[in-house]
ZADOTOR-956258 format. One record per residue (C-alpha): residue in three letters; x, y, z. Coordinates in steps of 0.001 Angstrom, whole numbers, plus 500000, padded with zeros to 6 digits. Layout:
<atoms>
ALAXYZ...
</atoms>
This chain:
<atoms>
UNK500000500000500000UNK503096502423501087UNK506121502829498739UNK509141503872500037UNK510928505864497322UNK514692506418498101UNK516353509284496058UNK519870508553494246UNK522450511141493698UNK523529512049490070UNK525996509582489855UNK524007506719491028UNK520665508068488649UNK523207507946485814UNK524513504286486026UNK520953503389486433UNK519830505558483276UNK522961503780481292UNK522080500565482440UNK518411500849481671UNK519812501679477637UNK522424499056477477UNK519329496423478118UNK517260498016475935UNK519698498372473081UNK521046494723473798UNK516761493773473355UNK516823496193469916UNK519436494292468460UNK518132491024469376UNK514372492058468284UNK515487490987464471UNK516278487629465331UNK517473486137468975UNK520400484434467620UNK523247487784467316UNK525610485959464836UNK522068485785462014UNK521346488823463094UNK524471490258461777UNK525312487746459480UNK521600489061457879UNK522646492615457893UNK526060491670456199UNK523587489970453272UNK522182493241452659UNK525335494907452500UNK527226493136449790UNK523769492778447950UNK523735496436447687UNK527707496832447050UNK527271493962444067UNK524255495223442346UNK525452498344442364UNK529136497090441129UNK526737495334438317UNK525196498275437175UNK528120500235436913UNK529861498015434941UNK527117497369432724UNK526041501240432281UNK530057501849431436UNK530315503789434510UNK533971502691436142UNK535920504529434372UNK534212507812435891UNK534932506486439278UNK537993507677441551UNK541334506313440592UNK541997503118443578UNK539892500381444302UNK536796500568442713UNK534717497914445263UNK536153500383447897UNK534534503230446350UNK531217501845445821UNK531587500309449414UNK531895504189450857UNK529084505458449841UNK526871501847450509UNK527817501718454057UNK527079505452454952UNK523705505172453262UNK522709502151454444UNK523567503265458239UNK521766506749457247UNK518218504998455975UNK518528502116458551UNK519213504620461423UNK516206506647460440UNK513869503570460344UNK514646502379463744UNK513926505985465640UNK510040505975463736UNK509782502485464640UNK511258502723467907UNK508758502524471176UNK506380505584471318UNK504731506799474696UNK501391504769474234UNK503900501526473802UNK503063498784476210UNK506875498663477335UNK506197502593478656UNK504115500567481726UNK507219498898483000UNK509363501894485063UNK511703503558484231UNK511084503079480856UNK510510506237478609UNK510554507381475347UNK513998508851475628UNK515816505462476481UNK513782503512473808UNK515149506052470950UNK518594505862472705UNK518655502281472070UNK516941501961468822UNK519392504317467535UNK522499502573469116UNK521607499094468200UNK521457500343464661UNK525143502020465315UNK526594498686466781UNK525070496757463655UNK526273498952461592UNK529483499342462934UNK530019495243463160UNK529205495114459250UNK531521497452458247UNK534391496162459653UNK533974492624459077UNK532961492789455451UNK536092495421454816UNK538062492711457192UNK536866490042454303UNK537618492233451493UNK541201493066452566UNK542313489191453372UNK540059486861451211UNK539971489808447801UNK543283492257448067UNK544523494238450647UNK543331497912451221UNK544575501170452161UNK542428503639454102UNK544225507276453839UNK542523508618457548UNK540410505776458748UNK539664507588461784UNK537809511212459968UNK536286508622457076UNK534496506993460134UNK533560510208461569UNK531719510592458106UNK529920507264458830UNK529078508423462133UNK527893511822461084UNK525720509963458245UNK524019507865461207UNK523139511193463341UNK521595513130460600UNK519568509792460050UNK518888509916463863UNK518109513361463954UNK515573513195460836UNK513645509859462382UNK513550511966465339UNK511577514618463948UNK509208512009461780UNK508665510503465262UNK507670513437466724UNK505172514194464093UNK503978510368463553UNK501473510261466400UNK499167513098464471UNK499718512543461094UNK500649508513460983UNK499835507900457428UNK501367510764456217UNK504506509891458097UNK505010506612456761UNK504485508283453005UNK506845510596453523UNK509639508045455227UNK509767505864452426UNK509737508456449912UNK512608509940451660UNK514582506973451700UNK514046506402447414UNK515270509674446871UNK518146508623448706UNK519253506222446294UNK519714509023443691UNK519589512104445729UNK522912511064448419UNK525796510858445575UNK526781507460445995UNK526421506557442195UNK528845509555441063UNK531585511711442102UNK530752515057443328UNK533808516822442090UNK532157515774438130UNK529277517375438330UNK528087520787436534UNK527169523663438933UNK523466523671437992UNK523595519691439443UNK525358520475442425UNK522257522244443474UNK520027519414442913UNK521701517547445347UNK523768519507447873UNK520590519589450095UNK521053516250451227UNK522914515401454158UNK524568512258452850UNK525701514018449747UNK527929515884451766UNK528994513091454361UNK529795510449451364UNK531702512889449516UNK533817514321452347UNK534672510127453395UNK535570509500450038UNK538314512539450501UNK539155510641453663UNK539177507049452193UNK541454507907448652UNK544363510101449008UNK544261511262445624UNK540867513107445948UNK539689516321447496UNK536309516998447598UNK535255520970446478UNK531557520495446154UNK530319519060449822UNK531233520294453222UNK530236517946456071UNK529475521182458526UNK526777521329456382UNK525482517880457682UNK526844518669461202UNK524607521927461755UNK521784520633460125UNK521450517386462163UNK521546518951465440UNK518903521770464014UNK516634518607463680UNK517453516926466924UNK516243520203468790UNK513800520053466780UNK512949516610467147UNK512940516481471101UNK510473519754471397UNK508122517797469191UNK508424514755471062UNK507971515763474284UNK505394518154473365UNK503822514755471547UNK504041513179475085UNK502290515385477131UNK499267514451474862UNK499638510879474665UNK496710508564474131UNK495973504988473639UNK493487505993471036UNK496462506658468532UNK496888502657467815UNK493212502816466726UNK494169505609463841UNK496998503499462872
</atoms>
């Protein structure tokens, strides 16, 4: 009948919050399939689907020879991975757990920690896929050389938080306007096969291109790791501050609108759905 609540400082309130996302995250990455090793090995599938229908088409439409001057599965590879993490990272946040989810019941569960987690499982997986299939490619195909590994990740990782920051927004909106949100999700992530630059080099196009595509965040992030990844190419047309600025414009953005969305939350949402 009583409850006793006993208060924790900062310190202990943190380890508890961390905790509370590390089991969350750990039950995000397992929600695919319970076995980790499919899981990944799955999300590996994907990846060298997209790397060899895209090598495919390029040789078929004539297109290597356009390419940078290196290895031209490494090329097609850069801008696969960062778009992949981008549209994979924005799925999870509008599918993650909203307030009227049943897992909200079970304190101290919130919104906060299930976007946390959906976000960071998608990072891990991600992450995992990248290096093992590069791991593959260098020992089982040829070896490869990275220029700066370390800034051409940063590109990867700045391609998964403008994919956070946009599913945060979508989230935020989803709960009003579900239908429309789902529309304009997957029409977002079709443009994205065209619209990111991963089928040409920036530095080729004509100015009056350039402005067709410079307002999307990964055409900036792919371009600026491809600088990273080839040492004989410096990207003029892209600036990843761009990305940067623009991502953490929507993640304000994105956690007004959600809590704002919490305050009204209702179990009669699931019925409009």
């Amino acid at each position: 009948m009583f409850h006793y609540v006993q208060s924790k400082s900062t310190l202990q309130s943190i380890i508890s919050i961390s905790e509370l996302i590390y089991h969350a995250t750990v039950r995000d990455v397992r929600k695919s399939h319970g076995n980790a090793f499919l899981a990944l090995f799955s999300n590996m599938m994907v990846t060298i689907m997209f790397v060899m229908a895209f090598y495919v088409m390029f040789i078929m439409l004539g297109l290597r020879s356009a390419a940078l001057r290196g290895d031209f599965l490494l090329y097609i590879m850069s801008g696969v991975f960062l778009f992949l993490t981008h549209t994979k990272a924005l799925g999870a946040i509008v599918g993650s757990e909203g307030p009227t989810s049943p897992m909200m019941l079970h304190a101290p569960m919130n919104t906060i920690v299930s976007i946390t987690a959906a976000s960071l499982s998608t990072l891990y997986i991600q992450t995992l896929t990248l290096l093992v299939i590069l791991f593959i490619y260098h020992v089982a195909v040829t070896p490869i050389t990275i220029d700066q590994p370390i800034p051409a990740y940063g590109m990867f990782l700045l391609s998964w938080f403008s994919g956070v920051s946009l599913g945060l927004v979508m989230l935020a909106v989803k709960p009003w306007f579900p239908g429309f949100v789902g529309i304009a999700t997957t029409v977002y992530q079709r443009a994205s096969m065209i619209c990111s630059g991963k089928m040409f080099v920036a530095n080729t196009l004509p100015g009056f291109m350039i402005a067709m595509f410079d307002w999307h965040p990964l055409f900036h992030t792919i371009d600026q790791a491809r600088g990273f990844v080839f040492i004989n190419y410096y990207p003029r047309n892209s600036d990843f501050e761009y990305t940067l600025y623009l991502s953490i414009t929507l993640i304000m953005i994105g956690m007004m609108g959600e809590f704002y969305t919490r305050q009204y939350a209702s179990n009669s949402w699931y019925a409009r759905r």
